[in-house]
gemmi code that builds the backbone of each chain (N, CA, C; Angstrom):
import gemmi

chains = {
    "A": [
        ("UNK", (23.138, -130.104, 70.150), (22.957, -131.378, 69.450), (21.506, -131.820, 69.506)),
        ("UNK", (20.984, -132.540, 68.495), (19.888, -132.779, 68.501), (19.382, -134.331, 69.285)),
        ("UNK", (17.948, -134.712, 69.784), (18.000, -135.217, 70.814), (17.912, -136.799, 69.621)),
        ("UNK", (17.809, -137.767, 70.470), (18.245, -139.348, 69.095), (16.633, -139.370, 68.711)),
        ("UNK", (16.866, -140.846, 68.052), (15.550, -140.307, 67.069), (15.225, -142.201, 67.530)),
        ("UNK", (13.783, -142.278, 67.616), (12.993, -143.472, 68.572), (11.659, -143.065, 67.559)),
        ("UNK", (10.988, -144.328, 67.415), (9.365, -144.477, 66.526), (8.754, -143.750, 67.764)),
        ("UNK", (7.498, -143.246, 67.785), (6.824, -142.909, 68.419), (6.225, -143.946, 69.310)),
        ("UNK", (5.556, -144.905, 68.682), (4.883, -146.158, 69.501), (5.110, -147.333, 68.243)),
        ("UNK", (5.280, -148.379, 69.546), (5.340, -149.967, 68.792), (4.487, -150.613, 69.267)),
        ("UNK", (4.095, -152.222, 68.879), (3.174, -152.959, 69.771), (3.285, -154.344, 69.083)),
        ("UNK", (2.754, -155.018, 70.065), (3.338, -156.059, 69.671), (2.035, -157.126, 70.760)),
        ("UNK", (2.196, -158.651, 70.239), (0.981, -159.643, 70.989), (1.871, -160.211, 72.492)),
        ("UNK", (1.510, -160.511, 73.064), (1.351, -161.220, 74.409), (2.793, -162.069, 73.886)),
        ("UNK", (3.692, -162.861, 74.444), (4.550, -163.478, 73.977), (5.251, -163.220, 72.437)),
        ("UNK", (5.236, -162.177, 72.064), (5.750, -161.525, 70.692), (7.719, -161.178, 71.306)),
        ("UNK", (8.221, -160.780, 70.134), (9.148, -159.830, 70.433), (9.508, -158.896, 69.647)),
        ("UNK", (9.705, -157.620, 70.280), (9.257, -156.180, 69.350), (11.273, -155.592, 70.186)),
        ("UNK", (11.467, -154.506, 68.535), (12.529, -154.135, 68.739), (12.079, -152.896, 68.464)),
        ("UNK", (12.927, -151.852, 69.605), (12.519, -150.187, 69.348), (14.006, -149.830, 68.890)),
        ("UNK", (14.344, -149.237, 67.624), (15.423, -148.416, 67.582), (15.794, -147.186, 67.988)),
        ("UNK", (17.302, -146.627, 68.028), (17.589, -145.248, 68.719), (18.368, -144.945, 67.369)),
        ("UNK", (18.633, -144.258, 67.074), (19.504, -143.024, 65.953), (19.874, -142.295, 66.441)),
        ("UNK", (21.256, -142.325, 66.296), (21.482, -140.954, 66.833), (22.686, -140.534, 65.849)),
        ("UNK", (23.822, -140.214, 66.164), (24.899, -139.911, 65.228), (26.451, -140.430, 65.059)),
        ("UNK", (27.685, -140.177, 64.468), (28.981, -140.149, 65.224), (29.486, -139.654, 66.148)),
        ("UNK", (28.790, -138.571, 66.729), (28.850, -138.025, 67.434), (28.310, -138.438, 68.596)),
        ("UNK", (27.762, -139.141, 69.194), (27.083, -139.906, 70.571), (27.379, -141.214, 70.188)),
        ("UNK", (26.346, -142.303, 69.805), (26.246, -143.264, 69.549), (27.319, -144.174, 68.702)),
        ("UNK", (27.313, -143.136, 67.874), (28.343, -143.950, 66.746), (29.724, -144.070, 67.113)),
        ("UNK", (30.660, -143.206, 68.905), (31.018, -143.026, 68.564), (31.242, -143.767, 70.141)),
        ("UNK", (30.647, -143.935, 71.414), (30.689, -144.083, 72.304), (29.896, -145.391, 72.583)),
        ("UNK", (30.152, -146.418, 73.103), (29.281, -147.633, 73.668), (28.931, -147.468, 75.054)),
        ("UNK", (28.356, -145.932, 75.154), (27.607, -146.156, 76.949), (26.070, -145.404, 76.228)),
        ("UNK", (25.404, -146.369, 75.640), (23.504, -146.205, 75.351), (23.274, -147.076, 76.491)),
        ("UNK", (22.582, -146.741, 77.361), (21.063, -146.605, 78.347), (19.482, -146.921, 77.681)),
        ("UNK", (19.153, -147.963, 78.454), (17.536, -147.751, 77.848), (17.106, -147.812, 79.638)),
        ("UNK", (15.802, -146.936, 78.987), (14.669, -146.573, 80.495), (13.610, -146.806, 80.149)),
        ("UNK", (13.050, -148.071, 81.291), (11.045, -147.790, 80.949), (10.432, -146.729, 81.808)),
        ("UNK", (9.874, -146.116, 81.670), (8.785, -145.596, 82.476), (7.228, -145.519, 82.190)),
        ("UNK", (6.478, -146.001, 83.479), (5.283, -146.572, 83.282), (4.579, -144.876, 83.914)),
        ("UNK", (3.440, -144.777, 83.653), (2.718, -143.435, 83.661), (2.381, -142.792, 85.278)),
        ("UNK", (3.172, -142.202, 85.247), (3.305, -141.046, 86.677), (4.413, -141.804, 87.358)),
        ("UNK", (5.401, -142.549, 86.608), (6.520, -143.325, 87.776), (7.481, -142.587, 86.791)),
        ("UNK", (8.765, -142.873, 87.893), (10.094, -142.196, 87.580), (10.626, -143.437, 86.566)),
        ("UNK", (11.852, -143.007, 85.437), (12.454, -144.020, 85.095), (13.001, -145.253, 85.930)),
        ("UNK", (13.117, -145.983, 84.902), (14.146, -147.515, 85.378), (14.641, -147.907, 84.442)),
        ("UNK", (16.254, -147.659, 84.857), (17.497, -148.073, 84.249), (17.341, -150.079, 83.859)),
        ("UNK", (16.775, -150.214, 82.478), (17.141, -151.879, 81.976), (18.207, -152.309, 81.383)),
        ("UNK", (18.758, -151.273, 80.657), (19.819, -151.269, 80.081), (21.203, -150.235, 80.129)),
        ("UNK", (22.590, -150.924, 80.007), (23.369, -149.461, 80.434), (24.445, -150.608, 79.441)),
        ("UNK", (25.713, -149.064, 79.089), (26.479, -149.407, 78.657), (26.141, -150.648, 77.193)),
        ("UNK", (25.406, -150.107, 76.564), (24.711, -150.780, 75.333), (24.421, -152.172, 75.647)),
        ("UNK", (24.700, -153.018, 76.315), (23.646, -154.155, 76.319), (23.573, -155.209, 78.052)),
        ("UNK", (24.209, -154.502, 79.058), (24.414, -154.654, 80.365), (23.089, -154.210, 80.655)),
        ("UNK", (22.406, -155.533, 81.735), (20.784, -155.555, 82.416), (21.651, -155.399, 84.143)),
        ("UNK", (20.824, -154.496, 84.477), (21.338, -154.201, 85.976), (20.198, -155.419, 86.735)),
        ("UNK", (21.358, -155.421, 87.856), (20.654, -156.883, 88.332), (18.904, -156.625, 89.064)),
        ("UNK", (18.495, -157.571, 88.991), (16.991, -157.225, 89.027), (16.165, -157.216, 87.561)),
        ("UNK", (16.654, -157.011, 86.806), (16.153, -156.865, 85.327), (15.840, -158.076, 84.254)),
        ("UNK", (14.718, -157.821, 84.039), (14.343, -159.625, 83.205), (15.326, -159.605, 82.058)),
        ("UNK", (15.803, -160.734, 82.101), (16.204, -161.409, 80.558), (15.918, -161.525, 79.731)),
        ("UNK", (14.766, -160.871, 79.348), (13.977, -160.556, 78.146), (14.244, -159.377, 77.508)),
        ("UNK", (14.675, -158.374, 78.497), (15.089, -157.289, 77.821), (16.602, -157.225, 77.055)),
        ("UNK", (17.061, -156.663, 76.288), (18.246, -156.938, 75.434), (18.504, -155.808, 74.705)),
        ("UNK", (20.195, -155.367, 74.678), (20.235, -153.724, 73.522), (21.653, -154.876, 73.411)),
        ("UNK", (21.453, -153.753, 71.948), (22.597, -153.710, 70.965), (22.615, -152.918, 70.106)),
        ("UNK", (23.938, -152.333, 69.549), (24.348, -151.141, 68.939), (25.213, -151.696, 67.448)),
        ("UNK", (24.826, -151.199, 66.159), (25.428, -151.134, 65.061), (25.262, -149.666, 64.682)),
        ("UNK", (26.723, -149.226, 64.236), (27.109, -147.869, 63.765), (26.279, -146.906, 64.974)),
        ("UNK", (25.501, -146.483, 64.103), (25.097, -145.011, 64.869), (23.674, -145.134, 65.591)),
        ("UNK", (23.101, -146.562, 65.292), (21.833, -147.092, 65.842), (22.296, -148.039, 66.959)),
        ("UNK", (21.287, -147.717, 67.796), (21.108, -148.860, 69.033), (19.700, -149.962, 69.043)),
        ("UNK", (19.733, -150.108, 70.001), (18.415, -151.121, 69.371), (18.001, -151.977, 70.493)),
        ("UNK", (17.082, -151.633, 71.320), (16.244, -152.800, 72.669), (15.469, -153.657, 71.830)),
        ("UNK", (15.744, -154.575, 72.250), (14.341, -155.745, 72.160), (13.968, -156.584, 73.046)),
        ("UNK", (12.561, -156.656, 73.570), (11.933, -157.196, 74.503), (11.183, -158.586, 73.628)),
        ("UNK", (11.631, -159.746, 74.540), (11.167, -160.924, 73.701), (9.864, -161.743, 75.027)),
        ("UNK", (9.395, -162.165, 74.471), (8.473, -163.114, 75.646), (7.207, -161.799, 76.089)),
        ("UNK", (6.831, -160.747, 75.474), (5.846, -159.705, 76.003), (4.950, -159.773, 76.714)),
        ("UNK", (4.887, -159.124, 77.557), (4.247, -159.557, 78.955), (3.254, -157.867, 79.002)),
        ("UNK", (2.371, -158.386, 79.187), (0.899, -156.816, 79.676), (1.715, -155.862, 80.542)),
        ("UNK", (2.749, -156.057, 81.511), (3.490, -155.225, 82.380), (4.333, -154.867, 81.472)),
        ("UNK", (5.034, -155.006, 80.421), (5.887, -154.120, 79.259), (5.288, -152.994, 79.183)),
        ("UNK", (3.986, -152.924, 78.918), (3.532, -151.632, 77.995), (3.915, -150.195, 79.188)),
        ("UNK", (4.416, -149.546, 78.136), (5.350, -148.869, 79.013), (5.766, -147.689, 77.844)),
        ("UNK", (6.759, -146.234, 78.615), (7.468, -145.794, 77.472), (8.472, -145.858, 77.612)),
        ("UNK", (9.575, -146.147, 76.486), (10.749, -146.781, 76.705), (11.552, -145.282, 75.855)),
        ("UNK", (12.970, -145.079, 76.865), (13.599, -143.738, 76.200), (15.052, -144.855, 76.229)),
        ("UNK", (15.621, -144.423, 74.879), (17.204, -144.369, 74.864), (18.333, -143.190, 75.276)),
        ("UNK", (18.922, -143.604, 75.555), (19.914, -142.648, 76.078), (21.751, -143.046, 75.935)),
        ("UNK", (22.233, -141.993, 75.118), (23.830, -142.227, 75.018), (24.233, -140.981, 75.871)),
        ("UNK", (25.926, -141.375, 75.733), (26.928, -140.036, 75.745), (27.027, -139.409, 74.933)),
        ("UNK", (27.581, -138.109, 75.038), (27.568, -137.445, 74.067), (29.035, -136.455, 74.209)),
        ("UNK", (29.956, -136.736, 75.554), (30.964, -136.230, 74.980), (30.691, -134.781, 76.845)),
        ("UNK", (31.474, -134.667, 76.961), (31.756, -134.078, 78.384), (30.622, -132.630, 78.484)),
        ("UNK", (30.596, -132.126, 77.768), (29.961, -130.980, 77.072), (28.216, -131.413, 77.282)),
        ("UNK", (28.072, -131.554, 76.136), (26.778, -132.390, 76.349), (26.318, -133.300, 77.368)),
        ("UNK", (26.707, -134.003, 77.857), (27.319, -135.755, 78.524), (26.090, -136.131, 78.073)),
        ("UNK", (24.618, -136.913, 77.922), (24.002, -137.359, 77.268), (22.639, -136.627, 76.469)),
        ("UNK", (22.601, -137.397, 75.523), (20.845, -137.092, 75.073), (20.248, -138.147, 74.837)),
        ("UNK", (18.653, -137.995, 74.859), (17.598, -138.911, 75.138), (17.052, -138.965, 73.801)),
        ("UNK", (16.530, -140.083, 73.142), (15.097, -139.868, 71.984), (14.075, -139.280, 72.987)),
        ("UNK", (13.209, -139.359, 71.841), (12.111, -138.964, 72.152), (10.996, -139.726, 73.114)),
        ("UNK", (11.315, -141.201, 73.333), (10.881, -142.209, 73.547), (9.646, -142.659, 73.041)),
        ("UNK", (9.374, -143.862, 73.095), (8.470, -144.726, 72.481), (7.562, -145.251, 73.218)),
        ("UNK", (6.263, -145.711, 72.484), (5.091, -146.065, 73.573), (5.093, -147.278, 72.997)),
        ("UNK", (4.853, -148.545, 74.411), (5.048, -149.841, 73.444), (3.238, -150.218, 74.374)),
        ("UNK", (2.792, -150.589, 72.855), (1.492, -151.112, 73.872), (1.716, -152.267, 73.297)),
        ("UNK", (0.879, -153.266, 74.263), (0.788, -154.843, 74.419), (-0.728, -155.045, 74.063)),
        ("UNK", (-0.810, -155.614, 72.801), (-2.058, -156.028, 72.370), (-3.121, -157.026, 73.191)),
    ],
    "B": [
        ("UNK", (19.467, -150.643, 101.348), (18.770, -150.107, 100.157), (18.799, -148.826, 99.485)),
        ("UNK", (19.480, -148.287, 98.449), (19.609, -147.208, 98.160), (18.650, -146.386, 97.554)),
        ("UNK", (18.236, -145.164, 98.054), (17.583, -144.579, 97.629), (17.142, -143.226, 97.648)),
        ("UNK", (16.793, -142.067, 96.697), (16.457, -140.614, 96.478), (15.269, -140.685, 96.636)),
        ("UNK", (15.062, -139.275, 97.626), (13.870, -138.692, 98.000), (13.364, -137.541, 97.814)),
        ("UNK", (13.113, -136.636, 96.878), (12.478, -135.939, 96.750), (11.906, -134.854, 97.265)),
        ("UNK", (11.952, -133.375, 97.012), (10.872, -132.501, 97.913), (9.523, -132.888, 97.318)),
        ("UNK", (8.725, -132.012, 97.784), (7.412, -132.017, 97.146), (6.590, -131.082, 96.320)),
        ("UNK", (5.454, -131.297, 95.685), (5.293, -130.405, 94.784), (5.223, -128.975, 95.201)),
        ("UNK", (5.916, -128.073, 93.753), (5.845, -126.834, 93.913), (5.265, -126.065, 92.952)),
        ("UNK", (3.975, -124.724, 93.214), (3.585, -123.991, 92.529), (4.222, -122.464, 92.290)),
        ("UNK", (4.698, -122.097, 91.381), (5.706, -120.759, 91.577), (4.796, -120.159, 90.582)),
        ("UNK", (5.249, -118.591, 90.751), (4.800, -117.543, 89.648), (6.242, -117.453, 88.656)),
        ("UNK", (5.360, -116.809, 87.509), (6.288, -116.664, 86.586), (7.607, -115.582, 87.310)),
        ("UNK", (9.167, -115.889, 86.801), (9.838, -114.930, 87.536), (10.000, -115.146, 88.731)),
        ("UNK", (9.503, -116.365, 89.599), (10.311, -116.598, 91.021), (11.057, -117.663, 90.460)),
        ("UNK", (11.818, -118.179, 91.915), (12.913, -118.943, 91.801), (12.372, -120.555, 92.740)),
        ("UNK", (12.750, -121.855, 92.168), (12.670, -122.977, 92.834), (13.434, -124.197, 93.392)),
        ("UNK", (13.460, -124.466, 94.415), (14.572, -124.607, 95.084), (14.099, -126.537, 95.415)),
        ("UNK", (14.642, -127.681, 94.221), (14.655, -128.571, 94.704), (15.187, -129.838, 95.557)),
        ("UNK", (14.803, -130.547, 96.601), (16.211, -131.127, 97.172), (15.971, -132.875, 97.027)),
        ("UNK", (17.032, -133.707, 96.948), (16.908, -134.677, 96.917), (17.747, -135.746, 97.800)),
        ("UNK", (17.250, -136.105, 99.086), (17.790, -136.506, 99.815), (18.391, -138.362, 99.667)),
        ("UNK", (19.596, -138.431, 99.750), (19.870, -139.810, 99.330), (20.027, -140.559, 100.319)),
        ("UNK", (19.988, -141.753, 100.524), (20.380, -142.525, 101.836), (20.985, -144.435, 101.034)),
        ("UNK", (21.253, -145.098, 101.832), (22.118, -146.150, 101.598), (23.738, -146.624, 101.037)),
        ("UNK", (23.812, -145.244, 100.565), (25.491, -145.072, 100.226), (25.900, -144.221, 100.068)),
        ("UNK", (27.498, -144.113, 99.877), (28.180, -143.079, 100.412), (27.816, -141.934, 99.285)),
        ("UNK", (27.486, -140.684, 99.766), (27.084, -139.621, 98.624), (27.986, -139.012, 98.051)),
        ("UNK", (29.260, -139.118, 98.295), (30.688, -138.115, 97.433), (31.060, -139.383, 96.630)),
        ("UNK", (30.442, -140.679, 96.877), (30.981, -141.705, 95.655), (30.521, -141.868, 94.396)),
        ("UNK", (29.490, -141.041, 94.179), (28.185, -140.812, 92.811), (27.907, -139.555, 92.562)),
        ("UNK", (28.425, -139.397, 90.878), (27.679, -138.268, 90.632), (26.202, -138.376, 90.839)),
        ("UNK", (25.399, -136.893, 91.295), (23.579, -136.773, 91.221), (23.588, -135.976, 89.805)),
        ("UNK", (22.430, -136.577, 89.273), (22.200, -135.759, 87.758), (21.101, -135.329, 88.059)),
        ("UNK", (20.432, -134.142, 87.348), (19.254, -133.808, 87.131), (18.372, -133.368, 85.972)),
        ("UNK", (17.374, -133.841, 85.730), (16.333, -134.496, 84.676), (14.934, -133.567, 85.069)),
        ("UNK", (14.284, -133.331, 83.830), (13.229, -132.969, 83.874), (12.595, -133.309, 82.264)),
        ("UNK", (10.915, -133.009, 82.952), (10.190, -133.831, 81.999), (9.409, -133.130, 81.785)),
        ("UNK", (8.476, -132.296, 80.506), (7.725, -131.462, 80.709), (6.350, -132.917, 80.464)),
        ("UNK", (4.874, -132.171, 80.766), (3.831, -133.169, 80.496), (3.668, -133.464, 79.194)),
        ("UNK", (3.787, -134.800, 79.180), (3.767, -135.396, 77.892), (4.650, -135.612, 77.123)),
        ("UNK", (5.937, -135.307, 77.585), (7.376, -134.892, 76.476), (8.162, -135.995, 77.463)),
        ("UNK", (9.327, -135.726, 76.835), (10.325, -136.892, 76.641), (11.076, -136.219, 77.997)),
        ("UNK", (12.425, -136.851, 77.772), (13.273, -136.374, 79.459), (14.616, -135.520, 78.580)),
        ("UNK", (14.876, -134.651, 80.057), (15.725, -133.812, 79.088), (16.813, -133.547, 80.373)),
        ("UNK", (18.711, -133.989, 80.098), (19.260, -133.839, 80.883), (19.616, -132.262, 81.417)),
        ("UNK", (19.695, -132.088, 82.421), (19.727, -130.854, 82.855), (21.564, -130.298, 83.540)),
        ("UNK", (21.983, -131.406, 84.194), (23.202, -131.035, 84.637), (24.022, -132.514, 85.722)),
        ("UNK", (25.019, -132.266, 86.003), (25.623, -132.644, 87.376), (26.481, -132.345, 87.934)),
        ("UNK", (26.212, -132.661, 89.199), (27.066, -132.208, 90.005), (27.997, -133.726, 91.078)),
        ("UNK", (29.070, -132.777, 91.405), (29.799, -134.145, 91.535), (29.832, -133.764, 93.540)),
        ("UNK", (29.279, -134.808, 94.508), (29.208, -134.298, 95.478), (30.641, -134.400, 96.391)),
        ("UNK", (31.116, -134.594, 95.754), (32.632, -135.115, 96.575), (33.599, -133.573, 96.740)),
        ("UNK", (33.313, -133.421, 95.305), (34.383, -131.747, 95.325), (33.069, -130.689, 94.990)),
        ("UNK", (32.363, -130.787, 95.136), (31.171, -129.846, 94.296), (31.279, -129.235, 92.986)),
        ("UNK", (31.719, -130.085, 92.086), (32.007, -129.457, 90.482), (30.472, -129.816, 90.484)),
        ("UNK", (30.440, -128.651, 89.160), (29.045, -128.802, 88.463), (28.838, -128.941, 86.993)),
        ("UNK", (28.452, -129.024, 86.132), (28.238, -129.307, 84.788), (26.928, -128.948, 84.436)),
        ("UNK", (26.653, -127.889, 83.264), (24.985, -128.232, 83.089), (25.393, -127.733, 81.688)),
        ("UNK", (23.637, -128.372, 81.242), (23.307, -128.684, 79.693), (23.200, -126.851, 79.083)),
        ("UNK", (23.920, -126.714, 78.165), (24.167, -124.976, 77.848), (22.713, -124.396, 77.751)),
        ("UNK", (21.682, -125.129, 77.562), (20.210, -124.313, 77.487), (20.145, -123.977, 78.971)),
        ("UNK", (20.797, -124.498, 79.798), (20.195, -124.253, 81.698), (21.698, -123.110, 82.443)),
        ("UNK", (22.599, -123.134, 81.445), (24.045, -122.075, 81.823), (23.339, -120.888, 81.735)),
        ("UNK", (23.698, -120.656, 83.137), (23.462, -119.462, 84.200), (21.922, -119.352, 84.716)),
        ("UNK", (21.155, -120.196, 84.760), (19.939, -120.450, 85.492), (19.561, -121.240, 86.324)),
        ("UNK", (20.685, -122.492, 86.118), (20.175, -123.446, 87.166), (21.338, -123.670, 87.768)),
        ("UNK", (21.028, -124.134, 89.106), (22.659, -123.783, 90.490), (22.243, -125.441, 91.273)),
        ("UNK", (23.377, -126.020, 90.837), (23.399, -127.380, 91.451), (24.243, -127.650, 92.461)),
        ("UNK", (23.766, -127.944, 94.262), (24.764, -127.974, 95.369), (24.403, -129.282, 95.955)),
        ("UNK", (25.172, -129.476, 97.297), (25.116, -130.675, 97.980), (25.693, -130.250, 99.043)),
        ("UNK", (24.845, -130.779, 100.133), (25.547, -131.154, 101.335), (25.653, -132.136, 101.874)),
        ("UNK", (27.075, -132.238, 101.655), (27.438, -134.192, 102.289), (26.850, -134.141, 103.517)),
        ("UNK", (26.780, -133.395, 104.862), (26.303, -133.226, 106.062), (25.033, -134.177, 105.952)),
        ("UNK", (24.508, -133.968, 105.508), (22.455, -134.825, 105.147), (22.649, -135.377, 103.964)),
        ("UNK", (23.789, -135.853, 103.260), (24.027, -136.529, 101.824), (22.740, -136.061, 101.278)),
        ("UNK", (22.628, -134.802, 100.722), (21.297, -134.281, 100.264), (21.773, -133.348, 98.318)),
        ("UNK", (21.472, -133.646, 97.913), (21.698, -132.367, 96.553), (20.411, -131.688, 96.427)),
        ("UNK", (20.784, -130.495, 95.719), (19.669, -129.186, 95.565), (19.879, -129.070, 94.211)),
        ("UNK", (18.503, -129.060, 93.701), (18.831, -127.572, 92.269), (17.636, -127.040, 92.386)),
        ("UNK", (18.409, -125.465, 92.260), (17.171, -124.294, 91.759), (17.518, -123.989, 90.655)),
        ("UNK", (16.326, -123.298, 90.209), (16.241, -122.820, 88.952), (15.049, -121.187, 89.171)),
        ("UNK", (16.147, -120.636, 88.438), (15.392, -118.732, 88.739), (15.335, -118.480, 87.200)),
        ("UNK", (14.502, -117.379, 87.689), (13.855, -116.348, 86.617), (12.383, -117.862, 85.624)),
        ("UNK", (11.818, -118.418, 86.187), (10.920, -119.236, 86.064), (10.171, -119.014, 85.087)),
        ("UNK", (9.452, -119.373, 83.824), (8.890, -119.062, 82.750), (7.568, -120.224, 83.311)),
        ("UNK", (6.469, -120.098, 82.448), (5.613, -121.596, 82.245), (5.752, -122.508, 81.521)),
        ("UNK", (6.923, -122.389, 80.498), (7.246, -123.556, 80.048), (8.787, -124.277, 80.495)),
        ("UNK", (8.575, -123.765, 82.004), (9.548, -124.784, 82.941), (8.498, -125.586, 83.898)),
        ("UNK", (7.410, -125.546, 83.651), (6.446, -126.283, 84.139), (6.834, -127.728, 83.843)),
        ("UNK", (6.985, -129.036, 84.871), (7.710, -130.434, 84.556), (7.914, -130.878, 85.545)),
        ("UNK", (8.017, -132.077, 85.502), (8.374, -132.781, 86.543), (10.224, -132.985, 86.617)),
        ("UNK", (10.818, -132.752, 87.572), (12.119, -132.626, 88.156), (12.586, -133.812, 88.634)),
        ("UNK", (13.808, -134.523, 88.040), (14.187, -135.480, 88.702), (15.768, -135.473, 89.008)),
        ("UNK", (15.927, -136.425, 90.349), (17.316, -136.407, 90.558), (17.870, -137.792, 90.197)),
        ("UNK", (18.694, -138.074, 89.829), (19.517, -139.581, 89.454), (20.705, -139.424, 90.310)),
        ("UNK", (20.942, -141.199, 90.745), (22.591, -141.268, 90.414), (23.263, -142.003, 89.319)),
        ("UNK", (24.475, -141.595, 89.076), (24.566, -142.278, 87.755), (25.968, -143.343, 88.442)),
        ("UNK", (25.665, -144.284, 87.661), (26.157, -145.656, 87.723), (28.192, -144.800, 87.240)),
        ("UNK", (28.708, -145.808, 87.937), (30.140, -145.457, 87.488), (31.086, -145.470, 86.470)),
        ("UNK", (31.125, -144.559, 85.997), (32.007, -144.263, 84.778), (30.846, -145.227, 83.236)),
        ("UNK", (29.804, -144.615, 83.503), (28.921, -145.452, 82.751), (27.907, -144.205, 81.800)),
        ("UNK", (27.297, -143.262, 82.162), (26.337, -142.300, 81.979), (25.151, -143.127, 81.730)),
        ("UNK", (24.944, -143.861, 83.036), (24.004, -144.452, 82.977), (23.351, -144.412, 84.407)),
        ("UNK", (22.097, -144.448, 84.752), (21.317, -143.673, 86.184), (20.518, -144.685, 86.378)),
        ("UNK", (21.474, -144.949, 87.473), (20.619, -146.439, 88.409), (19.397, -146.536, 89.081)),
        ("UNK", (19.417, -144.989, 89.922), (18.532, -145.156, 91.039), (18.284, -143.678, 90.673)),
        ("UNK", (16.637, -143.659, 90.634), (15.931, -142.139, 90.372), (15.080, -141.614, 91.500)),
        ("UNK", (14.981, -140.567, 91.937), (14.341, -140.090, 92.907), (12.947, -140.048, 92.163)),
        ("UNK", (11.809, -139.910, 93.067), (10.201, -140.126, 93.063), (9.904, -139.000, 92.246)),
        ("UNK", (10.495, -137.720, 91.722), (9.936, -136.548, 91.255), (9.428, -135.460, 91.798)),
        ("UNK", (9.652, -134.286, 91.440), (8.888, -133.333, 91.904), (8.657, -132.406, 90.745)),
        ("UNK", (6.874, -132.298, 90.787), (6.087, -131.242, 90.139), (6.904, -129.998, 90.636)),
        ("UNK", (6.803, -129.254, 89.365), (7.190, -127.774, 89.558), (5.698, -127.216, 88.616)),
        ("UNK", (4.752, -126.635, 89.039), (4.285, -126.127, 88.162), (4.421, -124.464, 88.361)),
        ("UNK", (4.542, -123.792, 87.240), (4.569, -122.262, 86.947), (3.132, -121.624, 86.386)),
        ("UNK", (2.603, -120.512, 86.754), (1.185, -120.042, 86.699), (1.053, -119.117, 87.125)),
        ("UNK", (0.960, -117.772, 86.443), (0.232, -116.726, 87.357), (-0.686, -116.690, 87.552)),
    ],
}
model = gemmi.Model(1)
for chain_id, residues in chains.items():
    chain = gemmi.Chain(chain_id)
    for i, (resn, *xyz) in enumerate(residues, 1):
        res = gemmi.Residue()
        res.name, res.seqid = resn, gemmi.SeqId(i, " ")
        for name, pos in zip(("N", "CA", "C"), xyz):
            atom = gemmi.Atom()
            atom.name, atom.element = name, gemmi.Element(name[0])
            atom.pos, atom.b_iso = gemmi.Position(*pos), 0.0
            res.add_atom(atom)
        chain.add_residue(res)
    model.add_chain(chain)
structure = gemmi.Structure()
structure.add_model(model)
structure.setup_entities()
């Protein structure tokens, strides 16, 4: 299966709010409500912000936010803060076989 | 506080084998699947497998069937994966997760370990 599909980079001003989409198919996304979003900042391991399409694990600002229509998912970070800029990966199920795939992830810089 | 620890970096030749471990501590280790993740430089993350430490089932992504061997020993709540017959474009950083319950979602990630490949 092929891996979901994420813009390359977004950006957005200081107090903005920027939405990164995921694509993926009926087959993962379209078909299952457990999408994952991860930031990872440069030479650090991921961090789980989002699980189960729009659940923030505790510790996680309220700014961050997912939601899923059809076969797209969709983070959006509102209130942008210089510590966002980051790369942000989506991640679904995909079914026992597979069990997930990732986009490609996205680079969000903060103007 | 829960948390994965990591071996440390490793340099292999093309054609050896690498043996990573990820030691967990703060909760019980047969109650969480460990997944494992790798990242080549500059590229995105790519799931690799899991293993379930309670019964030792394993699962991996069909590009890594029959190369990569995922174990655990509850004894040191520790998981391993190697990976043989080593190319240079398994050169990446290696990660271990646990994944959140009945979710496919990975709470807590171990620090990483460089694998680089080079003759």
């Amino acid at each position: 299966q092929s891996a979901l599909t994420q813009p390359a980079s977004v950006s957005g001003s200081p107090g903005q709010s920027i939405t990164i989409s995921c694509t993926g198919t009926s087959s993962d996304i379209g078909t299952y409500n457990l999408v994952s979003w991860y930031q990872q900042h440069p030479g650090k391991a991921p961090i789980l912000i989002i699980s189960e399409g729009g659940k923030r694990p505790s510790g996680v600002s309220n700014r961050f936010s997912g939601s899923k229509s059809g076969n797209t998912a969709s983070l959006t970070i509102s209130g942008l803060q210089a510590e966002d800029e980051a790369d942000y990966y989506c991640c679904s199920y995909a079914g026992s076989t597979t069990y997930v795939l990732f986009g490609g992830g996205t680079k969000l810089t903060v103007l | 506080q829960v948390h994965l620890v990591q071996s440390g970096t490793e340099v292999k030749k093309p054609g050896a084998s690498v043996k990573v471990s990820c030691k967990t501590s703060g909760y019980i280790f047969t109650d969480y699947y460990i997944h494992w993740f790798r990242q080549a430089p500059g590229q995105g993350l790519e799931w690799m497998g899991w293993i379930n430490p309670n019964s030792g089932d394993t699962n991996s992504a069909q590009d890594f069937q029959g190369w990569v061997t995922m174990t655990g020993d509850t004894s040191i709540s520790t998981a391993y994966m190697a990976l043989s017959r080593l190319r240079s474009d398994d050169t990446a950083v290696y990660y271990c997760a646990r994944e959140q319950t009945l979710g496919a979602a990975f709470d807590i990630w171990g620090q990483g370990t460089m694998v680089t490949v080079s003759s």
